[in-house]
N, C-alpha and C positions, 0 to 999 in steps of 0.2 A: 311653368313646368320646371321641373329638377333635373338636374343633368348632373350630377354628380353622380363620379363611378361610384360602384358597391365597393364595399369595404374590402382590401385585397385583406387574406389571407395572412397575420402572422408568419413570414417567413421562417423564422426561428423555429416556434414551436412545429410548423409545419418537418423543417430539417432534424428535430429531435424526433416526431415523431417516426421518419423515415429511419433513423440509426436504429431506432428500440425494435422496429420490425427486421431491420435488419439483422440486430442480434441475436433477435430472437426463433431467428430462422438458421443462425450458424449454430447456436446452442442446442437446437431441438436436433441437425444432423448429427453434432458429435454426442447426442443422448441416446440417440439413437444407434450409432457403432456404436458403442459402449455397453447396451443394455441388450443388444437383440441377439439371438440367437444362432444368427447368419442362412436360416432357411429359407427369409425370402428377402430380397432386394427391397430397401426403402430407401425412399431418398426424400429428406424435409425440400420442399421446392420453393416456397415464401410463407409467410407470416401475415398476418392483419391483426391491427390493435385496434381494438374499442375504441371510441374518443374520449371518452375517459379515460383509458388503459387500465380498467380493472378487468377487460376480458380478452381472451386472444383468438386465434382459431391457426392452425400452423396445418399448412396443404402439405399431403403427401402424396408418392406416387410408393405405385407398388408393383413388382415384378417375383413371380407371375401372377395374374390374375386370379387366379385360385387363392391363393393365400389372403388377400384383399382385407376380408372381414375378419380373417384369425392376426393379422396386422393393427387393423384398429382398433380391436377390442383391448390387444394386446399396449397399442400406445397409450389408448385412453383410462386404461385401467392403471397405468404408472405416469397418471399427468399429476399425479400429488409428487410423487418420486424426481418428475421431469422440474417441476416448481423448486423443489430441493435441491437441484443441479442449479438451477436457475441462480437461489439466492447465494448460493456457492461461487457463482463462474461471471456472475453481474453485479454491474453497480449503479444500479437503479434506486430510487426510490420507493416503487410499489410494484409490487408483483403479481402478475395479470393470472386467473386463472385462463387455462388452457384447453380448449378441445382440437382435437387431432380430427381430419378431415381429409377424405380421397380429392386429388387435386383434379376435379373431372376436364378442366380447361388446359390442362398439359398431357391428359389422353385425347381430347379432340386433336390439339395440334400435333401429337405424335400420329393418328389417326388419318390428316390432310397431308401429312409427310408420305402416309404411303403409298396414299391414292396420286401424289402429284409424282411421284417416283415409277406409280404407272402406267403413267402420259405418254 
């Protein structure tokens, strides 16, 4: 039998890919002041990189409710525009296409905040 552990993980590459998500969740906020309208509250909340990082998906939240769908349409309809900020404000080597996405896992947890607030 083998007993050799599994192959740990590239640290490096792991810690590169953790900054490009990271950047690229402060980029898509300040794309976001910049571009919106100010009629409904967004806020980029994180980022996720393909493993190749040709593709992204960047969570939003959105305030109020109602406005949700005239928000994403609205983001993903300037995710060319958002790219162009991108290769402006980074210093990357490849630049990930982007889809913009409702962060549904930061409305559950705002959602247990107010059920445990009425304990």
């Amino acid at each position: 039998m083998d007993f050799t552990p599994p192959p740990r993980p590239d640290s490096r590459s792991k810690r590169h890919h953790d900054r490009v998500e990271e950047l690229l969740t402060h980029l898509a906020a300040d794309f976001i002041v910049r571009e919106s309208n100010g009629t409904s509250l967004i806020t980029a909340t994180r980022a996720e990189l393909g493993s190749k990082g040709e593709r992204a998906t960047v969570f939003v939240t959105v305030f109020p409710d109602e406005a949700i769908t005239t928000a994403l349409e609205f983001l993903n309809r300037n995710a060319d525009a958002f790219r162009e900020y991108m290769r402006e404000h980074a210093r990357t080597r490849e630049l990930p296409r982007v889809q913009f996405v409702l962060d549904a896992g930061e409305r559950n947890r705002q959602h247990l905040d107010e059920l445990g607030k009425q304990l």
